[in-house]
FIKOLZA-1660 file (N, C-alpha, C; in steps of 0.1 Angstrom, whole numbers, plus 5000, padded with zeros to 4 digits):
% residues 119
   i   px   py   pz ch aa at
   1 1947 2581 0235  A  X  N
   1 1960 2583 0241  A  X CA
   1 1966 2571 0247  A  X  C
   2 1958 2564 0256  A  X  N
   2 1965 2553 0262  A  X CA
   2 1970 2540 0254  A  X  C
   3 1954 2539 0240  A  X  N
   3 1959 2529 0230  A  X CA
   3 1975 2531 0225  A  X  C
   4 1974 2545 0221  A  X  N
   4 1990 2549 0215  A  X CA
   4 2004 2544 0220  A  X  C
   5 1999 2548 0234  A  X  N
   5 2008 2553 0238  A  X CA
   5 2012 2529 0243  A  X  C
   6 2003 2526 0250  A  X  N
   6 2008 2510 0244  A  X CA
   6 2013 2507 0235  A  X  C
   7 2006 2510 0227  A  X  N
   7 2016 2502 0213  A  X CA
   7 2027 2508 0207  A  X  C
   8 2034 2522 0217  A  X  N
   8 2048 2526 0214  A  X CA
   8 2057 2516 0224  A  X  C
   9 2051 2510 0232  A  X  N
   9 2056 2506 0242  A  X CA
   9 2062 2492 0239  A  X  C
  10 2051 2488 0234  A  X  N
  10 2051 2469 0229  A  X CA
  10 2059 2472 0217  A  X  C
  11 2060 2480 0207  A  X  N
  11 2067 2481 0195  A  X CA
  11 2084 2484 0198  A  X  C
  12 2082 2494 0211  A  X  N
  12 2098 2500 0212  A  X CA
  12 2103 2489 0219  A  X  C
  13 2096 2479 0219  A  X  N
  13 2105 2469 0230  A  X CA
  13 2105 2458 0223  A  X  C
  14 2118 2450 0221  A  X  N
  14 2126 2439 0213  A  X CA
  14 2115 2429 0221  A  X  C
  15 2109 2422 0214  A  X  N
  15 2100 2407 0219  A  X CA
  15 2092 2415 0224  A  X  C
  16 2084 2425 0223  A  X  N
  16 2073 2431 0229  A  X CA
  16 2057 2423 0224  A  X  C
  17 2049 2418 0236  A  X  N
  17 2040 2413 0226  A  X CA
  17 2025 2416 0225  A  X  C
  18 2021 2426 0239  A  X  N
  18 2012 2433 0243  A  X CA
  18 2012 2443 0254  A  X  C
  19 2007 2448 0254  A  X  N
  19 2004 2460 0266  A  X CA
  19 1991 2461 0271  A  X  C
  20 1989 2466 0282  A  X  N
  20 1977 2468 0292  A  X CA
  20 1976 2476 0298  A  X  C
  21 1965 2483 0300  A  X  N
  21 1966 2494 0313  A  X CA
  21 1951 2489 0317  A  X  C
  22 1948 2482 0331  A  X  N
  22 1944 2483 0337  A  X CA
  22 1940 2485 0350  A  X  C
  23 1924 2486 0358  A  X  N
  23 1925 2486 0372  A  X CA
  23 1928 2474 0383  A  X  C
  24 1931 2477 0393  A  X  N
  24 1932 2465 0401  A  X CA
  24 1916 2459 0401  A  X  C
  25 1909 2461 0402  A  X  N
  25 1895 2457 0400  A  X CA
  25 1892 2444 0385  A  X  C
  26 1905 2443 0379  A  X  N
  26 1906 2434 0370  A  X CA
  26 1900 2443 0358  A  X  C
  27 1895 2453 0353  A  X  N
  27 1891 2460 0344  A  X CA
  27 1895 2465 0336  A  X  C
  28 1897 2463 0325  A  X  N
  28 1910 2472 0314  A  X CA
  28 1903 2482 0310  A  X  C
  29 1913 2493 0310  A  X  N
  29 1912 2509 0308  A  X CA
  29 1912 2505 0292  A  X  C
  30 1927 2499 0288  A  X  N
  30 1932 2503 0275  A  X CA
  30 1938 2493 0269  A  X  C
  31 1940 2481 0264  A  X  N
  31 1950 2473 0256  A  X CA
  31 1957 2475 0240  A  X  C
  32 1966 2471 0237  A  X  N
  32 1971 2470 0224  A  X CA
  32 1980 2458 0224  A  X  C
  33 1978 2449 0216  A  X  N
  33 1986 2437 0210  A  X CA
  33 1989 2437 0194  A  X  C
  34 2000 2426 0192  A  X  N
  34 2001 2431 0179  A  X CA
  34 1994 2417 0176  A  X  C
  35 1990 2415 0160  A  X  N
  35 1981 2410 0149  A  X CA
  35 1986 2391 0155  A  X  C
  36 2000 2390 0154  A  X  N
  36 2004 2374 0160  A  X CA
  36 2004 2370 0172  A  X  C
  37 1998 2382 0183  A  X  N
  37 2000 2375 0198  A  X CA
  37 1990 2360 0199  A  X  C
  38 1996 2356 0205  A  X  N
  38 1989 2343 0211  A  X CA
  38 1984 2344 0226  A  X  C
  39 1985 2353 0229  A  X  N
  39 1978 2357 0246  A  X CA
  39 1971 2368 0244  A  X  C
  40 1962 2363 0247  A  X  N
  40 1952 2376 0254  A  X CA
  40 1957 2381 0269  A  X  C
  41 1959 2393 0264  A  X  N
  41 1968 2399 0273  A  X CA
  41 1957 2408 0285  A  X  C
  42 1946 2411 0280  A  X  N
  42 1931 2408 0290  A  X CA
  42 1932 2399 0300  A  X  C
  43 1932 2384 0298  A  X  N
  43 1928 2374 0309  A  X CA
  43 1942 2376 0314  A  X  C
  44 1954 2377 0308  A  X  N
  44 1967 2376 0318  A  X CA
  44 1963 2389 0328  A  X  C
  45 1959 2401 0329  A  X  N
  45 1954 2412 0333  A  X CA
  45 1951 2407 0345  A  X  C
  46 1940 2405 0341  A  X  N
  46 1926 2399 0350  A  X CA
  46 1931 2390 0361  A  X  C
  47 1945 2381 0357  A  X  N
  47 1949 2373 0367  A  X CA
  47 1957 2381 0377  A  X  C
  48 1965 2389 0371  A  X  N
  48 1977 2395 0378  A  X CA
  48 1971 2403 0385  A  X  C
  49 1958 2410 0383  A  X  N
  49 1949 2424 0394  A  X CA
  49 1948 2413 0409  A  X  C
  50 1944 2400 0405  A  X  N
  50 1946 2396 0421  A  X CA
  50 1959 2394 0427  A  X  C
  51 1971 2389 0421  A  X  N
  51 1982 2387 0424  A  X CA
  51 1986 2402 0429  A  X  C
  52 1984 2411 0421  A  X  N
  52 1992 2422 0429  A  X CA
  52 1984 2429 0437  A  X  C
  53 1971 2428 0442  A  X  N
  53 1965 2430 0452  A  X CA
  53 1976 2429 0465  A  X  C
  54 1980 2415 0460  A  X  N
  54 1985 2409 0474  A  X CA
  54 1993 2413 0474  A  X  C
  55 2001 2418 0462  A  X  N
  55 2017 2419 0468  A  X CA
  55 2018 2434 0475  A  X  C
  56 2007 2443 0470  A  X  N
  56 2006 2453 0477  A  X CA
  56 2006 2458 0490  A  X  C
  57 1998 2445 0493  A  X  N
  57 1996 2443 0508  A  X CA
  57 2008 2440 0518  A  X  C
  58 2013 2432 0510  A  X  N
  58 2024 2427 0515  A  X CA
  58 2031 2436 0517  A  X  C
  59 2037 2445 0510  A  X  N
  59 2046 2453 0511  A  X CA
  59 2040 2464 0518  A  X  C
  60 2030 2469 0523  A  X  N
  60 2022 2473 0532  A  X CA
  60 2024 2469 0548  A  X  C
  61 2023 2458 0545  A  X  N
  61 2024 2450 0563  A  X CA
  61 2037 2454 0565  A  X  C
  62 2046 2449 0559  A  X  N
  62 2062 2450 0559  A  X CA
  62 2062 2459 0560  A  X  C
  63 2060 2472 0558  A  X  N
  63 2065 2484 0563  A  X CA
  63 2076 2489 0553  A  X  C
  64 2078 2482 0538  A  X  N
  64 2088 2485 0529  A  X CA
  64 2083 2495 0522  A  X  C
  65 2071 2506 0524  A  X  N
  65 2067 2515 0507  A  X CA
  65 2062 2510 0501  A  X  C
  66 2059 2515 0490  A  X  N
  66 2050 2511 0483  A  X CA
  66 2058 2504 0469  A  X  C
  67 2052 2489 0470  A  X  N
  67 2052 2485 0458  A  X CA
  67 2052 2490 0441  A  X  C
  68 2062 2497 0431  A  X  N
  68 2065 2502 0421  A  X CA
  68 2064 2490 0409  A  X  C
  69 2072 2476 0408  A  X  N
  69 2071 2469 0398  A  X CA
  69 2076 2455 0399  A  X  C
  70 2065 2446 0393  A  X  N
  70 2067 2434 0395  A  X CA
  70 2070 2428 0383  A  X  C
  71 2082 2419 0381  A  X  N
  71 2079 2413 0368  A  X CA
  71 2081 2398 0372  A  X  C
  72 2071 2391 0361  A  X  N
  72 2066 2374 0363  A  X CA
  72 2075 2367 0351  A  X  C
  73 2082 2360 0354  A  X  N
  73 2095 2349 0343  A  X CA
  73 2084 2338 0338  A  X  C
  74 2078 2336 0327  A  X  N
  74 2069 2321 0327  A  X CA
  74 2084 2314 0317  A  X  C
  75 2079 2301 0310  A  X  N
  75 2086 2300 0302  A  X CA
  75 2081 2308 0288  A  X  C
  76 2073 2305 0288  A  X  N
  76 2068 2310 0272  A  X CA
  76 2064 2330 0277  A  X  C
  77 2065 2336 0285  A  X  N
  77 2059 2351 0283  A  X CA
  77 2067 2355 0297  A  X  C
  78 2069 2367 0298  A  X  N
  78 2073 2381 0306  A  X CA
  78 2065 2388 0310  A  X  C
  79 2061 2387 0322  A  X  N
  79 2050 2399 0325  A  X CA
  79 2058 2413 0332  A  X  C
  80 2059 2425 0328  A  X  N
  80 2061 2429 0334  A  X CA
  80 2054 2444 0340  A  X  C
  81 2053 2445 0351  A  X  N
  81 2040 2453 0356  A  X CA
  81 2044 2464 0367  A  X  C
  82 2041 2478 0360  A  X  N
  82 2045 2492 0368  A  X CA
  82 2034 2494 0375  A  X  C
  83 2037 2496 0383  A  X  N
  83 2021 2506 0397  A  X CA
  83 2019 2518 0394  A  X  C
  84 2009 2522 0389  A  X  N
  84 2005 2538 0386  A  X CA
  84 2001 2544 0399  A  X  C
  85 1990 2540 0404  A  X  N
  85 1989 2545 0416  A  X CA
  85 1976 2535 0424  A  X  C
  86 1969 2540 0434  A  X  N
  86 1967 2528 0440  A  X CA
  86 1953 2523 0433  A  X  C
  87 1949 2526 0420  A  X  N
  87 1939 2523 0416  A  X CA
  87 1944 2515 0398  A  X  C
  88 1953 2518 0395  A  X  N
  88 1959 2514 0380  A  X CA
  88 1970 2508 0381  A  X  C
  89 1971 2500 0374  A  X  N
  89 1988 2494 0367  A  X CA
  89 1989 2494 0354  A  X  C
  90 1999 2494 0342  A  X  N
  90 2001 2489 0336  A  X CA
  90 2013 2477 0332  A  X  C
  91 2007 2468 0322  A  X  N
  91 2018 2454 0323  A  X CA
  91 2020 2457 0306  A  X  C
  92 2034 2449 0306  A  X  N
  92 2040 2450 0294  A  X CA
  92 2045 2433 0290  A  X  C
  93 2038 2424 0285  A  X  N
  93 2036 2410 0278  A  X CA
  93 2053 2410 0272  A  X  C
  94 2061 2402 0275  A  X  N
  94 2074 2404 0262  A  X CA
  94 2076 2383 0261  A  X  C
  95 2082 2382 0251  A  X  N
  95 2088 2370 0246  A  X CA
  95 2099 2366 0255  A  X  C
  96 2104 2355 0257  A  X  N
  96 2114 2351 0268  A  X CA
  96 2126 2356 0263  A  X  C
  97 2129 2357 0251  A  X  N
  97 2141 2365 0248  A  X CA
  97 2143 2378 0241  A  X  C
  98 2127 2383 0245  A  X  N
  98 2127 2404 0246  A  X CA
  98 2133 2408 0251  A  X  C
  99 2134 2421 0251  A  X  N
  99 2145 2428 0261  A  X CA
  99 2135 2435 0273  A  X  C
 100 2137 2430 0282  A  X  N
 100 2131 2430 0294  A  X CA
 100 2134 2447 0303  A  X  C
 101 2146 2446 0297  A  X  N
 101 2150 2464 0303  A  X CA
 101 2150 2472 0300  A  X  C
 102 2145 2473 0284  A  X  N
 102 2139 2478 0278  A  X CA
 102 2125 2482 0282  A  X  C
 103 2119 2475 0283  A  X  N
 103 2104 2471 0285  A  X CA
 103 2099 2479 0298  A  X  C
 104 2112 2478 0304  A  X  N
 104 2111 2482 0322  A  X CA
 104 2109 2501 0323  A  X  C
 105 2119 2501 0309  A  X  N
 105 2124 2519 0315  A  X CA
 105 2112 2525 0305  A  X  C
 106 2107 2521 0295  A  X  N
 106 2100 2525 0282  A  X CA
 106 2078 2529 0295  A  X  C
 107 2078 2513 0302  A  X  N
 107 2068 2517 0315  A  X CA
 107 2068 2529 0322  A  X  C
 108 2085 2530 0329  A  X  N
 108 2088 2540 0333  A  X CA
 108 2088 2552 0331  A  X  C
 109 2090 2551 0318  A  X  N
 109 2086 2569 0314  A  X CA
 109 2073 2571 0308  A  X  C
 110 2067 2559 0310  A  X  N
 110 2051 2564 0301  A  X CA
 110 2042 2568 0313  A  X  C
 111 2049 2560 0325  A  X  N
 111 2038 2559 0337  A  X CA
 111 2035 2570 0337  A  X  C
 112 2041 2586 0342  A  X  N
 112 2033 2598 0342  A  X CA
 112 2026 2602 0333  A  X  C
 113 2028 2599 0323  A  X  N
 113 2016 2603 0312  A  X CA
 113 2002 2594 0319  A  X  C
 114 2006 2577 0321  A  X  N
 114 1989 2573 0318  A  X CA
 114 1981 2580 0328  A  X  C
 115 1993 2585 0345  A  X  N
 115 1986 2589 0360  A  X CA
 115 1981 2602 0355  A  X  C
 116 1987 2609 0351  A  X  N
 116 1981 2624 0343  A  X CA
 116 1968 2624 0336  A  X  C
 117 1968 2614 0331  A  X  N
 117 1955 2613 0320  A  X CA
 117 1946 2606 0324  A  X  C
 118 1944 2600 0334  A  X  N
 118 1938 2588 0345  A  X CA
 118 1932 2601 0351  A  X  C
 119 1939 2612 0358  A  X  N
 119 1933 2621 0369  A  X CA
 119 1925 2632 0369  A  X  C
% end
Protein backbone atom coordinates (compact mmCIF):
# COMPACT_ATOMS: atom_id res chain seq x y z
CA UNK A 1 0.00 0.00 0.00
CA UNK A 2 2.42 2.65 0.94
CA UNK A 3 4.90 1.64 -2.06
CA UNK A 4 1.66 2.40 -4.30
CA UNK A 5 0.46 4.78 -3.00
CA UNK A 6 4.25 6.79 -3.43
CA UNK A 7 4.60 6.25 -6.61
CA UNK A 8 1.04 7.78 -7.40
CA UNK A 9 2.33 10.57 -5.83
CA UNK A 10 5.84 11.12 -7.52
CA UNK A 11 4.07 10.18 -10.95
CA UNK A 12 1.01 12.56 -10.39
CA UNK A 13 3.37 15.32 -9.75
CA UNK A 14 5.07 17.32 -12.83
CA UNK A 15 9.12 16.96 -11.86
CA UNK A 16 8.24 14.38 -9.30
CA UNK A 17 11.38 12.45 -8.53
CA UNK A 18 10.86 10.31 -5.39
CA UNK A 19 8.78 9.68 -2.46
CA UNK A 20 9.40 8.53 1.20
CA UNK A 21 7.57 7.65 4.10
CA UNK A 22 9.51 7.62 6.92
CA UNK A 23 10.06 7.78 10.84
CA UNK A 24 11.52 10.49 12.64
CA UNK A 25 14.00 7.99 13.97
CA UNK A 26 15.50 8.33 10.45
CA UNK A 27 14.00 4.85 9.38
CA UNK A 28 12.03 4.34 6.20
CA UNK A 29 8.69 2.67 6.36
CA UNK A 30 8.37 2.79 2.45
CA UNK A 31 10.20 4.49 -0.61
CA UNK A 32 9.56 4.68 -4.38
CA UNK A 33 11.74 6.50 -7.02
CA UNK A 34 11.67 6.43 -10.55
CA UNK A 35 14.50 4.31 -12.66
CA UNK A 36 16.59 8.05 -13.55
CA UNK A 37 16.64 9.52 -10.00
CA UNK A 38 19.98 10.63 -9.10
CA UNK A 39 19.16 10.93 -5.26
CA UNK A 40 18.68 8.61 -2.95
CA UNK A 41 15.88 9.74 -1.54
CA UNK A 42 16.76 7.42 1.75
CA UNK A 43 19.93 9.53 2.80
CA UNK A 44 17.86 12.87 1.92
CA UNK A 45 15.28 11.15 4.55
CA UNK A 46 17.70 10.38 7.03
CA UNK A 47 18.90 13.99 6.94
CA UNK A 48 15.67 15.84 7.14
CA UNK A 49 14.40 13.26 10.40
CA UNK A 50 16.93 15.47 12.23
CA UNK A 51 16.02 18.75 10.77
CA UNK A 52 12.46 18.26 11.54
CA UNK A 53 13.03 16.99 14.87
CA UNK A 54 13.94 20.50 15.49
CA UNK A 55 11.53 22.28 13.69
CA UNK A 56 8.98 20.46 15.73
CA UNK A 57 10.37 21.62 18.71
CA UNK A 58 10.39 24.80 17.74
CA UNK A 59 7.07 25.17 16.92
CA UNK A 60 6.46 23.54 20.28
CA UNK A 61 8.25 26.16 22.41
CA UNK A 62 6.55 28.93 20.40
CA UNK A 63 3.39 27.94 21.35
CA UNK A 64 2.23 27.97 17.38
CA UNK A 65 0.62 24.05 17.00
CA UNK A 66 1.80 21.70 15.58
CA UNK A 67 4.09 21.74 12.73
CA UNK A 68 2.02 20.19 9.35
CA UNK A 69 4.68 20.85 6.36
CA UNK A 70 7.95 21.91 5.48
CA UNK A 71 9.26 22.42 2.20
CA UNK A 72 13.36 22.72 1.49
CA UNK A 73 14.31 25.01 -2.09
CA UNK A 74 17.96 23.40 -2.90
CA UNK A 75 19.13 24.38 -6.33
CA UNK A 76 19.05 21.12 -7.89
CA UNK A 77 15.87 19.30 -5.73
CA UNK A 78 12.51 20.24 -3.67
CA UNK A 79 11.94 18.59 -0.60
CA UNK A 80 8.79 18.70 0.29
CA UNK A 81 7.67 17.10 3.68
CA UNK A 82 3.93 16.46 5.42
CA UNK A 83 3.73 15.47 9.24
CA UNK A 84 1.68 12.39 9.68
CA UNK A 85 1.77 12.40 13.17
CA UNK A 86 4.27 12.53 15.84
CA UNK A 87 6.01 9.45 14.89
CA UNK A 88 5.97 9.51 10.68
CA UNK A 89 6.40 11.96 7.81
CA UNK A 90 6.32 11.68 4.46
CA UNK A 91 8.60 13.79 1.85
CA UNK A 92 7.97 14.23 -1.78
CA UNK A 93 11.74 14.85 -3.87
CA UNK A 94 10.47 17.18 -7.00
CA UNK A 95 12.87 18.94 -9.77
CA UNK A 96 13.38 22.72 -9.43
CA UNK A 97 10.82 23.28 -12.03
CA UNK A 98 8.03 20.50 -10.76
CA UNK A 99 5.10 21.62 -9.72
CA UNK A 100 5.56 22.03 -6.18
CA UNK A 101 1.57 22.56 -5.49
CA UNK A 102 0.92 19.88 -6.92
CA UNK A 103 3.13 17.88 -4.89
CA UNK A 104 1.78 19.72 -1.79
CA UNK A 105 -2.11 18.83 -2.11
CA UNK A 106 -1.46 15.15 -3.82
CA UNK A 107 0.69 14.60 0.32
CA UNK A 108 -2.32 16.09 1.48
CA UNK A 109 -4.71 13.77 0.56
CA UNK A 110 -2.63 10.70 0.78
CA UNK A 111 -1.66 11.69 4.46
CA UNK A 112 -4.91 9.93 5.94
CA UNK A 113 -4.45 6.93 4.18
CA UNK A 114 -0.56 6.40 5.22
CA UNK A 115 -1.91 7.54 9.39
CA UNK A 116 -4.77 4.92 8.85
CA UNK A 117 -2.56 2.22 7.74
CA UNK A 118 0.51 3.18 10.15
CA UNK A 119 -2.26 2.56 13.19
Amino acid sequence: MFNETLREIVEGTEGGVAGLLMGYDGIAVDSWAREDSEFDINTVGMELSVVLKDILRAAEQLETGGAQEVAIQADRLTTVVRMLNGDYFVALAIKPDGNVGKGRFLLRLAAPKFVAALS
